[in-house]
C-alpha positions in Angstrom: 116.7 -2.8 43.7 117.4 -1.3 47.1 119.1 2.4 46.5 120.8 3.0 49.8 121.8 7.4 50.3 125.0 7.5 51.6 125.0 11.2 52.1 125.4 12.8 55.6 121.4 14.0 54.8 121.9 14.7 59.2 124.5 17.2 58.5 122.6 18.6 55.5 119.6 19.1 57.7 121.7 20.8 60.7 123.3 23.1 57.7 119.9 23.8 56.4 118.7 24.7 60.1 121.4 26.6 60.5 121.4 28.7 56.8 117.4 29.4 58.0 118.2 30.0 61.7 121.2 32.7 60.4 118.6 33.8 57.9 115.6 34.0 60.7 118.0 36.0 63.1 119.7 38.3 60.3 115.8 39.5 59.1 115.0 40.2 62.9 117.7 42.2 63.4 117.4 44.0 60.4 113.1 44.4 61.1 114.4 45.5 64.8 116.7 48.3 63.0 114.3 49.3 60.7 111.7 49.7 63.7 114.7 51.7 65.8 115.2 53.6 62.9 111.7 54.3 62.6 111.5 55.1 66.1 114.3 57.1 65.8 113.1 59.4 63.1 109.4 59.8 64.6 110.9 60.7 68.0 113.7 63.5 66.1 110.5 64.7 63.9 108.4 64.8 67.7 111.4 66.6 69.4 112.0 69.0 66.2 108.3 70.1 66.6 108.3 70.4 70.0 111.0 72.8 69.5 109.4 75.1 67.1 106.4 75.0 69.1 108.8 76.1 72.2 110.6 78.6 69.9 107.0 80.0 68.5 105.6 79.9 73.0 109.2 81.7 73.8 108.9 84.6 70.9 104.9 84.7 72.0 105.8 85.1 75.1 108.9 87.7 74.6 106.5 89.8 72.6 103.8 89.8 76.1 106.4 90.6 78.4 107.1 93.4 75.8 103.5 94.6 75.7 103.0 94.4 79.8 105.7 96.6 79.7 104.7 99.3 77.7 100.9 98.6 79.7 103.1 99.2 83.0 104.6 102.6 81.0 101.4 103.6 80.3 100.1 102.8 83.6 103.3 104.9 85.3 102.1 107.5 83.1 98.7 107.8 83.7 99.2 107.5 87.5 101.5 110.3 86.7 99.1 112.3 85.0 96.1 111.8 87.7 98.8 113.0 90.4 99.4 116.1 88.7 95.6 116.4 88.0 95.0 115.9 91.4 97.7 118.3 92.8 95.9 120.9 90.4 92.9 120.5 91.7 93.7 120.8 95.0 95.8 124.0 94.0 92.4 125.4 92.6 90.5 124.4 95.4 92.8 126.2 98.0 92.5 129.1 96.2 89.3 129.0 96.1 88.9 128.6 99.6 91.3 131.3 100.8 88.8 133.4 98.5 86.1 132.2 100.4 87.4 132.2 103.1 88.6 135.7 103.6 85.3 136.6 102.1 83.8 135.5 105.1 85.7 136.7 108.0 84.7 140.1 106.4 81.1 139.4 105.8 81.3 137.5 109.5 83.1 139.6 111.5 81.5 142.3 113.7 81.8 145.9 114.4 84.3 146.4 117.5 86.4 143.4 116.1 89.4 142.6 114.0 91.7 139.7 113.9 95.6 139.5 114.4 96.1 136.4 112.9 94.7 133.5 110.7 96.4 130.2 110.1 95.2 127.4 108.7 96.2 123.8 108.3 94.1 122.0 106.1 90.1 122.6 106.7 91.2 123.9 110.1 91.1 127.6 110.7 92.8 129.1 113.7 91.7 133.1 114.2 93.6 134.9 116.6 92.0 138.7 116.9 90.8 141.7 119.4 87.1 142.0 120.3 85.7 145.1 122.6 83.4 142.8 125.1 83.1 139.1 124.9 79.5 139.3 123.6 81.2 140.0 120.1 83.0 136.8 120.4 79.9 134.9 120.7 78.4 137.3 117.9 81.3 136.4 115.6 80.8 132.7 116.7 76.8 132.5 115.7 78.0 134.2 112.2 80.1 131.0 111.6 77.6 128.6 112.2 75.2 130.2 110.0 77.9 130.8 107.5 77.5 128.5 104.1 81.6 128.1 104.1 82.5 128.0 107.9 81.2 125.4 110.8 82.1 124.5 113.8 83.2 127.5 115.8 85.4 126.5 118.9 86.5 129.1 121.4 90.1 127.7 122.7 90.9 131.2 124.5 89.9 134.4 125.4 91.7 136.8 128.1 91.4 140.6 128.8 94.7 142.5 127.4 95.9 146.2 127.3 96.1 147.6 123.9 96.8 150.8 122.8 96.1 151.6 127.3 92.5 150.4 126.5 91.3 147.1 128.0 90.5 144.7 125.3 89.4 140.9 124.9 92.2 139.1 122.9 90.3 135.6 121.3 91.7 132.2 119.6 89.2 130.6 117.8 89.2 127.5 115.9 86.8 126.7 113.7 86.0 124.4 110.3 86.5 125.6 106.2 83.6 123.2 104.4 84.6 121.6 101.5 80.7 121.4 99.6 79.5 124.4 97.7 77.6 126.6 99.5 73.9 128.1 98.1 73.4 131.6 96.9 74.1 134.5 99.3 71.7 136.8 99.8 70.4 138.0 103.4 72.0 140.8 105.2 74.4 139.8 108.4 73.9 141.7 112.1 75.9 145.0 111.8 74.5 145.8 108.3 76.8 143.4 106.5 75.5 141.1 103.8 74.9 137.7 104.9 74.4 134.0 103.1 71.2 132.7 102.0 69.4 130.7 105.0 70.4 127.4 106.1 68.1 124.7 105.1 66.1 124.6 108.4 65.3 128.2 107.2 67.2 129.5 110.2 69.6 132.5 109.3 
């Protein structure tokens, strides 16, 4: 017996195409949610790290610019301090050299001598005194140079003045204050004062 199917079995298959198609296309888009989903939440969990590691960098960095602040303090300070150390030093030291200083010219100067003035700017000396002949001038000038304190003796001026209706030599000399310590006093300057020690050349 011949059995003949006289359902639309071309429809059926379209339908069925269709049904799988629809069901093919629905799981794709749900796969390509899940995986933009996915994406999604990888990316948020990325960008949330990101941003505590930026928050953790920013407070890192807040609590440096805090601590080269208080370096730059400390630095302001102890530039301070060195200033004030220094400007006390060189308060001592010109003290000490006015001491010195003065303690020369006496020892120094000759008989027949004495000065008017003495200014000073610095390690410069200027002298400005009376001298009976110019020979003491160039006395006074030798004591310099062999003087442990004083150097370079420069005679800027000398002229012949009336003081007191006597004839007299008025002098300007400039000479050096030296800055190293000078060795142990001990010989005996012309006109019976006391003198340094020798130079090193053994010279007085």
């Amino acid at each position: 017996m011949v059995r003949i199917n006289l359902l639309p079995h071309r429809e059926q298959r379209r339908q069925s195409r269709q049904r799988r198609f629809v069901s093919l296309a629905i799981g794709l888009a749900m796969l390509g949610l899940a995986v933009v989903g996915l994406g999604h939440v990888i990316i948020a969990a990325r960008i949330d790290n990101q941003t505590s590691r930026n928050d953790l960098l920013k407070a890192e960095i807040a609590k440096l610019d805090e601590q080269i602040k208080e370096i730059d303090r400390l630095r302001d300070q102890t530039q301070a301090l060195l200033a004030r150390k220094q400007i006390v030093e060189t308060l001592q030291s010109n003290r000490a050299e006015a001491v010195h200083l003065l303690d020369q010219l006496v020892r120094q100067l000759p008989d027949g001598m004495y000065l008017k003035s003495i200014r000073q700017v610095g390690p410069r000396i200027t002298l400005v005194g009376y001298a009976q002949s110019s020979a003491r001038v160039s006395t006074l000038m030798r004591n310099i140079e062999s003087s442990p304190w004083l150097t370079a003796p420069e005679l800027v001026e000398i002229k012949s003045v009336a003081l007191d209706r006597q004839k007299v030599n008025e002098f300007t000399l400039a000479l050096q204050l030296k800055r190293a310590a000078p060795p142990a006093e001990g010989a005996k300057a012309p006109g019976g004062k006391a003198a340094p020690a020798p130079a090193k050349d053994g010279k007085a």
